[in-house]
C-alpha positions as a LaTeX table, in Angstrom:
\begin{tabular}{lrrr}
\hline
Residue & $x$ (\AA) & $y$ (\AA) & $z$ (\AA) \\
\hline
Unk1 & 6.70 & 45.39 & $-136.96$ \\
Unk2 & 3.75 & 47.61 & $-136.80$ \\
Unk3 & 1.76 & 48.95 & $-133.96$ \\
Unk4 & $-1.33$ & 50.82 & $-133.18$ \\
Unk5 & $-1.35$ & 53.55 & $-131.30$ \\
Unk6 & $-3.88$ & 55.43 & $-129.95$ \\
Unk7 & $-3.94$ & 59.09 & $-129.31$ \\
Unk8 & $-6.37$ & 60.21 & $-126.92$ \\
Unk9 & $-7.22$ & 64.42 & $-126.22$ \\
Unk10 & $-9.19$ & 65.14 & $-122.25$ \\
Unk11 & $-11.00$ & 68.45 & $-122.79$ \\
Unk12 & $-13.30$ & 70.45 & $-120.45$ \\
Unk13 & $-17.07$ & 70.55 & $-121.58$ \\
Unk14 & $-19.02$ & 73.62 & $-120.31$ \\
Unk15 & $-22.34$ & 71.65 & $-119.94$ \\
Unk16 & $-24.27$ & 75.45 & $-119.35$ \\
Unk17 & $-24.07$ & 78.79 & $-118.48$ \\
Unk18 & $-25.82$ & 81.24 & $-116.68$ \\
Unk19 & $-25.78$ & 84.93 & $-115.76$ \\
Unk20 & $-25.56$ & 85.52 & $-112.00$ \\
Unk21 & $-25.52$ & 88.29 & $-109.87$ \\
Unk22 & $-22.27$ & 87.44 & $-108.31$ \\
Unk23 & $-18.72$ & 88.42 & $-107.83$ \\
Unk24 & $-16.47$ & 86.65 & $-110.35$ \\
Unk25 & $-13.89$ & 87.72 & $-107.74$ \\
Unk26 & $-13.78$ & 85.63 & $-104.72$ \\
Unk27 & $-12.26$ & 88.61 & $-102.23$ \\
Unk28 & $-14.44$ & 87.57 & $-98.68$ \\
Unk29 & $-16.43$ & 84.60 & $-97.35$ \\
Unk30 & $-19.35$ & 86.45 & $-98.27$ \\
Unk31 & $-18.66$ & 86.18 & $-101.80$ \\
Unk32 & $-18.87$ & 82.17 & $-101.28$ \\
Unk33 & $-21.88$ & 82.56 & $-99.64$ \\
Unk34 & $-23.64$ & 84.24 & $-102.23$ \\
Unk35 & $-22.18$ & 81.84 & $-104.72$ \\
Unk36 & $-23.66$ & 78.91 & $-102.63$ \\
Unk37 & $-27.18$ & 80.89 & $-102.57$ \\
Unk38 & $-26.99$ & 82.04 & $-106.00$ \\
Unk39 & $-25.69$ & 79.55 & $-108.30$ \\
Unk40 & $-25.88$ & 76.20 & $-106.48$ \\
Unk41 & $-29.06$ & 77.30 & $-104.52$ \\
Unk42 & $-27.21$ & 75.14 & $-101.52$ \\
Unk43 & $-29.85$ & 77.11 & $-98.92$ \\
Unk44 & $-32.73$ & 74.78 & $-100.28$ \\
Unk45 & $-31.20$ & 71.31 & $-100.75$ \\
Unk46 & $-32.64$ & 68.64 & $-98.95$ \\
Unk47 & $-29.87$ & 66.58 & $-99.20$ \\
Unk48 & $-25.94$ & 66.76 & $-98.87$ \\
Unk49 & $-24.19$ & 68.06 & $-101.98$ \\
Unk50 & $-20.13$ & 68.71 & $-102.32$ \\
Unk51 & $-19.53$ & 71.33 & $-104.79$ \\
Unk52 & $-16.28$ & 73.21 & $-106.10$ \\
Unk53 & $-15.68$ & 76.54 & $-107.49$ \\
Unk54 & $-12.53$ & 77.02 & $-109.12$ \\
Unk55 & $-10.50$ & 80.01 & $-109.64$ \\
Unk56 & $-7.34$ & 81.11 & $-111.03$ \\
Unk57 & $-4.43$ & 83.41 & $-109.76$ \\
Unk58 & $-6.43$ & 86.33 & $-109.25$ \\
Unk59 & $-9.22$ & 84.79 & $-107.36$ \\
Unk60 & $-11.19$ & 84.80 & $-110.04$ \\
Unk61 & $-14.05$ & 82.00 & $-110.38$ \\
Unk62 & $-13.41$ & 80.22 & $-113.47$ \\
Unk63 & $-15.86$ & 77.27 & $-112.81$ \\
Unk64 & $-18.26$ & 75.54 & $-110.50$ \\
Unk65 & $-18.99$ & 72.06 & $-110.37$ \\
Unk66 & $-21.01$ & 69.41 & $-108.24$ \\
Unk67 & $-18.62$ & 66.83 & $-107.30$ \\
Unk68 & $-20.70$ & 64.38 & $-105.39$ \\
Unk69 & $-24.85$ & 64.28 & $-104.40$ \\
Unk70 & $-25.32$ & 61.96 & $-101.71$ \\
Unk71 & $-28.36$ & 61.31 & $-98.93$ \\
Unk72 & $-29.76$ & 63.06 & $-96.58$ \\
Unk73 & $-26.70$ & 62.46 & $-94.13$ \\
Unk74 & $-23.51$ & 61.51 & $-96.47$ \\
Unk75 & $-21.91$ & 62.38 & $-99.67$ \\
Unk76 & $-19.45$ & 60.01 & $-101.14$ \\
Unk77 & $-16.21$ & 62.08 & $-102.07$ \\
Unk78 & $-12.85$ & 61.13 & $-103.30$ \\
Unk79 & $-9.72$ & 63.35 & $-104.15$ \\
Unk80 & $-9.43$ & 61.95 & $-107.52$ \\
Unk81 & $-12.86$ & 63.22 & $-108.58$ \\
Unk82 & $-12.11$ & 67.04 & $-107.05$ \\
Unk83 & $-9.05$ & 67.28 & $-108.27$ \\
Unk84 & $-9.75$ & 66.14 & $-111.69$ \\
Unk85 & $-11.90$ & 69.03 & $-112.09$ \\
Unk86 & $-9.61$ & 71.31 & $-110.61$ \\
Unk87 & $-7.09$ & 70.20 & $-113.17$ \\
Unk88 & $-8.33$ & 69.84 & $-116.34$ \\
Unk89 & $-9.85$ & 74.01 & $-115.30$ \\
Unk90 & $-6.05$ & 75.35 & $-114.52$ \\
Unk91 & $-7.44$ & 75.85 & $-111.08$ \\
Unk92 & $-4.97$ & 77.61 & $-108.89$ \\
Unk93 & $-7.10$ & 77.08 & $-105.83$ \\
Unk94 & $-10.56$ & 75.46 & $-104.85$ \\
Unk95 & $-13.07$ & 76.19 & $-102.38$ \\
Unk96 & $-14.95$ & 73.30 & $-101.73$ \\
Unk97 & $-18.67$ & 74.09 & $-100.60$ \\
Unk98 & $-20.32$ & 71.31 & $-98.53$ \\
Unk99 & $-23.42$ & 71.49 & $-96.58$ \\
Unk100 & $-25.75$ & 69.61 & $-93.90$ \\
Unk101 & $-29.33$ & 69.38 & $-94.21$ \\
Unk102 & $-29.72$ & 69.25 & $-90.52$ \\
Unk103 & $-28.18$ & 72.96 & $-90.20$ \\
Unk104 & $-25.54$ & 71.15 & $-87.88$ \\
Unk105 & $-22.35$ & 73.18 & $-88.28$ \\
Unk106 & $-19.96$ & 70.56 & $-86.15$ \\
Unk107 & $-17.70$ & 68.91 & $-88.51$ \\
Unk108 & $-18.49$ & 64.72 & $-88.82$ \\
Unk109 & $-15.01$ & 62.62 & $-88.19$ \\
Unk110 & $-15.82$ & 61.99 & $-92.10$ \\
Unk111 & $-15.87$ & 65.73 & $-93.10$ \\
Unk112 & $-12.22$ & 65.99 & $-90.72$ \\
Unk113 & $-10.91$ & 62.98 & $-93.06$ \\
Unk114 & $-11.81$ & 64.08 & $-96.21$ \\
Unk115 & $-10.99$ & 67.31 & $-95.95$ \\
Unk116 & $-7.06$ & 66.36 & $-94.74$ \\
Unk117 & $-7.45$ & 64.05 & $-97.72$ \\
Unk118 & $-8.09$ & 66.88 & $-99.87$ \\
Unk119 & $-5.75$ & 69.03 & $-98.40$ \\
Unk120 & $-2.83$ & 66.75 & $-98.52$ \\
Unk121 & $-3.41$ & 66.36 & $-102.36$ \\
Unk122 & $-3.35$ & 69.84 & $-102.87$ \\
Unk123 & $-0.27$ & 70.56 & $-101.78$ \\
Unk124 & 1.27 & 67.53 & $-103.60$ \\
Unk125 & $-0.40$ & 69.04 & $-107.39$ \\
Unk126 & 0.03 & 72.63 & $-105.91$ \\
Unk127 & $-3.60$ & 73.88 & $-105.60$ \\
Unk128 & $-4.38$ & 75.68 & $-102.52$ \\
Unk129 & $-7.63$ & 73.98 & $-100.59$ \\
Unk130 & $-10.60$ & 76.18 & $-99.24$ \\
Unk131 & $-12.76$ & 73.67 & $-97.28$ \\
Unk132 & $-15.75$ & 75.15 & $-96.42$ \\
Unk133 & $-19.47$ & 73.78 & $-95.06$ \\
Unk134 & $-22.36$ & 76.07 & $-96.03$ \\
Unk135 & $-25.80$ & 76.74 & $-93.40$ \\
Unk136 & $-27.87$ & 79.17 & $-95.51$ \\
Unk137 & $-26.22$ & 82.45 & $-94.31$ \\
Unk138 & $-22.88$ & 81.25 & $-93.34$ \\
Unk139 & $-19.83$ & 79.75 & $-94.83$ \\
Unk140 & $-17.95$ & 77.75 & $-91.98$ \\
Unk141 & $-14.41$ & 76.75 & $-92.57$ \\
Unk142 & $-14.80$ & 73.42 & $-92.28$ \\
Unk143 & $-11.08$ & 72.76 & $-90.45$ \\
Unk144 & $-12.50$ & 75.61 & $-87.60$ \\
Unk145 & $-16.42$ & 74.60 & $-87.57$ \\
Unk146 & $-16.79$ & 78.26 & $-86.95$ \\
Unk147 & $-18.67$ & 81.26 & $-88.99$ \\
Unk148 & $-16.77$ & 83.52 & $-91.27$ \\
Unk149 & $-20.04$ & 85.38 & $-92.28$ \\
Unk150 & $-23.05$ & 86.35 & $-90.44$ \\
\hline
\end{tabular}
């Protein structure tokens, strides 16, 4: 008896490019910073985005993605959308980038979820989690709610 099979390929579609005056190296919370600024333009945003840069062994940024764009006050995110991206890029670890409008730096219980969420599943696939929440200026670790840049 014959059967049909179906073969299926999952590839990663660079959907642009840009040059940036930015560290490829990720070596200090500044360099997040100015990735936020610089290539996600996070500082300006009226509303709350979740982004992810990816990088490999080194530290090295190998991509940056928007996960999620949600309201003015939420943005919807689930560990299977993260960490599909971080996946199908090789990512050895992610930082995740996540801001508030309101320039509010305290954590919501929703942020605390998510990011244990995240951080669970990153063990389990064995990609290291960088939570982070981005005020123009700052990066705040989002598990601390405190600055690591001035």
């Amino acid at each position: 008896m014959a059967t049909n099979i179906s073969w299926y390929g999952l590839r990663l579609v660079k959907e642009k490019g840009a040059r940036y005056d930015v560290n490829r190296k990720i070596a200090c919370p500044k360099d997040v910073d100015r990735i936020a600024r610089e290539v996600a333009e996070m500082d300006s945003l009226a509303e709350e985005v979740f982004n992810m840069i990816t990088v490999n062994t080194k530290n090295e940024m190998t991509g940056f993605f928007t996960v999620s764009k949600g309201s003015l006050s939420a943005s919807i995110v689930h560990p299977r959308e993260v960490f599909k991206r971080a996946l199908l890029q090789n990512a050895s670890a992610i930082f995740l980038l996540h801001n508030h409008p309101s320039g509010n730096p305290k954590p919501s219980r929703e942020d605390k979820a998510i990011t244990q969420r995240l951080a669970e599943a990153g063990v389990l696939l064995g990609i290291r989690v960088r939570p982070c929440y981005y005020r123009p200026g700052q990066v705040f670790q989002l598990s601390r709610a405190r600055p690591v840049v001035g």
